[in-house]
C-alpha positions in Angstrom: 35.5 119.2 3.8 39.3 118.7 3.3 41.0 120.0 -0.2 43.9 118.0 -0.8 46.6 118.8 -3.6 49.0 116.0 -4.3 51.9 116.2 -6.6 53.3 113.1 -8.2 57.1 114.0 -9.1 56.8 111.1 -11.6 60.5 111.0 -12.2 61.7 110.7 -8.6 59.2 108.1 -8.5 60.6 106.3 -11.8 63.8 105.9 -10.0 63.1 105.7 -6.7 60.7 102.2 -7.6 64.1 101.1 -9.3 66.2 101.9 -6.6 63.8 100.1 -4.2 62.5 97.6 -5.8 64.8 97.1 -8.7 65.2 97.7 -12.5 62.3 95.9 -13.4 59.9 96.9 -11.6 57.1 100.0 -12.4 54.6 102.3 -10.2 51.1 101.0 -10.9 49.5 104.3 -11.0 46.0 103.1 -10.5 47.0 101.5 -6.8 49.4 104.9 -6.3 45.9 106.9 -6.9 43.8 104.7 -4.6 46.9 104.7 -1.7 45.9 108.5 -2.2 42.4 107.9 -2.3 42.7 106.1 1.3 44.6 109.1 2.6 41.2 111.2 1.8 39.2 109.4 4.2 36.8 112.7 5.3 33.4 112.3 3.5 33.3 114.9 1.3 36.9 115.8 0.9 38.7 116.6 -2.5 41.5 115.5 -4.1 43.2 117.4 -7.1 46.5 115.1 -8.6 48.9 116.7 -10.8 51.9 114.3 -12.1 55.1 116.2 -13.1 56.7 114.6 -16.2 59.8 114.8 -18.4 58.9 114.0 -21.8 62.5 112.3 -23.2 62.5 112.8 -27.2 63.9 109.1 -27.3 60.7 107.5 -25.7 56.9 107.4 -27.0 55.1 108.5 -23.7 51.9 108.5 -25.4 50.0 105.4 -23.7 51.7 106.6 -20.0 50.6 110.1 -20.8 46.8 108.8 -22.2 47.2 106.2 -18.8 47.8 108.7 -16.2 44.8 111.3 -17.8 42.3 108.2 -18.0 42.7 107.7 -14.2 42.4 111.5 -13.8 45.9 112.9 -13.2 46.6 116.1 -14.3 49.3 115.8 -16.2 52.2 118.6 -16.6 55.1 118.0 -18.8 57.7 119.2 -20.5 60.4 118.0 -22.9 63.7 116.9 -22.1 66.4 119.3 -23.3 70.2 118.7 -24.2 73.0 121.4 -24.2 74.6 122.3 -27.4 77.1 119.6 -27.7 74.1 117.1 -26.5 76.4 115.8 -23.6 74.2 117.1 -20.9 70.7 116.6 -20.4 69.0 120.0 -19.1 65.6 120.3 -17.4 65.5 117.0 -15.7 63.0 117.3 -13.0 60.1 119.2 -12.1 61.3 120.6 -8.3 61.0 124.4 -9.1 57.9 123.6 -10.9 55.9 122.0 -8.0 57.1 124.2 -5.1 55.8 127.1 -7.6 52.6 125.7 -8.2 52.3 124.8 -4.5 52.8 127.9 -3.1 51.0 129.9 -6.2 47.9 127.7 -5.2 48.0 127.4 -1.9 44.8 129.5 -1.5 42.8 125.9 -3.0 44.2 123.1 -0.6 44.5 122.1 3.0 46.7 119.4 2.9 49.7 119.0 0.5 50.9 115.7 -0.4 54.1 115.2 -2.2 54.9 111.8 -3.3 59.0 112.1 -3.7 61.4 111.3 -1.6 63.4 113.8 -2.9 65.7 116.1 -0.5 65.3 119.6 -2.7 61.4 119.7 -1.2 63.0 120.5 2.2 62.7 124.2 1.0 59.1 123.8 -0.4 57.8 121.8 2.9 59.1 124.4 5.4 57.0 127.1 3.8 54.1 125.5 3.5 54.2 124.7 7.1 54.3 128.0 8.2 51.3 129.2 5.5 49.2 126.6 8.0 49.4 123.8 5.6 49.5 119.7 6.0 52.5 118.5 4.6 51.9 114.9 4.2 55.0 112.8 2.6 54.8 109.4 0.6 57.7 107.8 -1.1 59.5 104.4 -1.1 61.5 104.6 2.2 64.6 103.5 0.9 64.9 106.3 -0.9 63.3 109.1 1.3 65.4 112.0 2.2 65.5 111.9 6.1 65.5 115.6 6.4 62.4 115.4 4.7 60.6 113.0 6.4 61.3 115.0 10.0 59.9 118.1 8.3 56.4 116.1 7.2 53.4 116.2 9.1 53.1 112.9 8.3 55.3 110.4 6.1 53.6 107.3 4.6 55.3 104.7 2.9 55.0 102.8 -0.6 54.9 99.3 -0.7 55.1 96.2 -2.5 51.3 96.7 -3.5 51.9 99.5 -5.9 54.8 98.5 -7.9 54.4 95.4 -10.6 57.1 93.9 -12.7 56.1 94.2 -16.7 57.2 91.0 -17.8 55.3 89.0 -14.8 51.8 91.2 -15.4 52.6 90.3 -19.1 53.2 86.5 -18.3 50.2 86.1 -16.0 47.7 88.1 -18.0 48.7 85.4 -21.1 48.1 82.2 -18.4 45.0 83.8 -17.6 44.2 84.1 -22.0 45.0 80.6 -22.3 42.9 79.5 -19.4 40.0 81.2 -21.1 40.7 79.5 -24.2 41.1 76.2 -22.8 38.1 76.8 -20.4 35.8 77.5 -23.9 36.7 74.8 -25.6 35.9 72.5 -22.6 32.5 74.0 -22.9 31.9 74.0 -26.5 
């Protein structure tokens, strides 16, 4: 049985989807967790997801927060922090945080899979590497840090299949309410 420990650096994620796909667009975290699924393919193998999150005071995270829990994340956050003329934004991203947990826990996983593209994991990766451990990569490759990728045991790519844009899931889902509508009154 393989033990698998994947951390979701949601805001590298946030941007990178932008960045790659474009400002409207958003990771649909249901397909991200079944992509991770597939990678478990071993029959009895575990899988223990932790997202990394920023909680902004301007933005109600609730429903994301609720979201990510229901589909059974783990969810580790903290708040968003200005300096004292509130020019600056401080603690903006999780990558001391994961490399800490990753290397405090390493005892509980075989396989670590990072899904960030970002270039600061370099000096998480390395370590891991030489503890024994799978490093297995997935990020949007337009924004995946090459040194990274060379360092991965594997590197797998996002694609069109987990990102959605709002407004169209919003527009489709209301064609599909109106053809339900029309579809009972034709049978009324």
């Amino acid at each position: 049985m393989k033990r698998y420990q994947v951390a979701v650096d949601v805001q590298n994620l946030w941007y990178s989807c932008r960045y790659s796909h474009g400002s409207n667009y958003r990771v649909d975290y249901k397909r991200l967790l079944d992509y991770v699924s597939d990678i478990a393919k071993e029959e009895g193998s575990s899988v223990n997801c932790t997202a990394y999150m920023i909680a902004s005071p301007n933005h109600d995270q609730t429903n994301f927060v609720n979201t990510l829990r229901t589909l059974g994340f783990n969810i580790k956050k903290r708040n968003l922090h200005y300096d004292p003329d509130r020019r600056h934004a401080q603690n903006t991203n999780w990558d001391v945080g994961i490399t800490a947990d990753a290397l405090f826990h390493n005892d509980s996983y075989d396989s670590f899979v990072l899904i960030s593209g970002d270039g600061d994991f370099i000096y998480l990766l390395d370590p891991l590497k030489d503890l024994g451990k799978e490093v297995v990569v997935v990020s949007f490759e337009k924004s995946l840090n090459k040194a990274v990728s060379q360092v991965a045991d594997q590197v797998l790519y996002l694609g069109d299949d987990v990102v959605y844009d709002p407004k169209e899931r919003y527009r489709h889902s209301q064609l599909k309410e109106s053809d339900r509508f029309l579809e009972d009154i034709v049978n009324s």
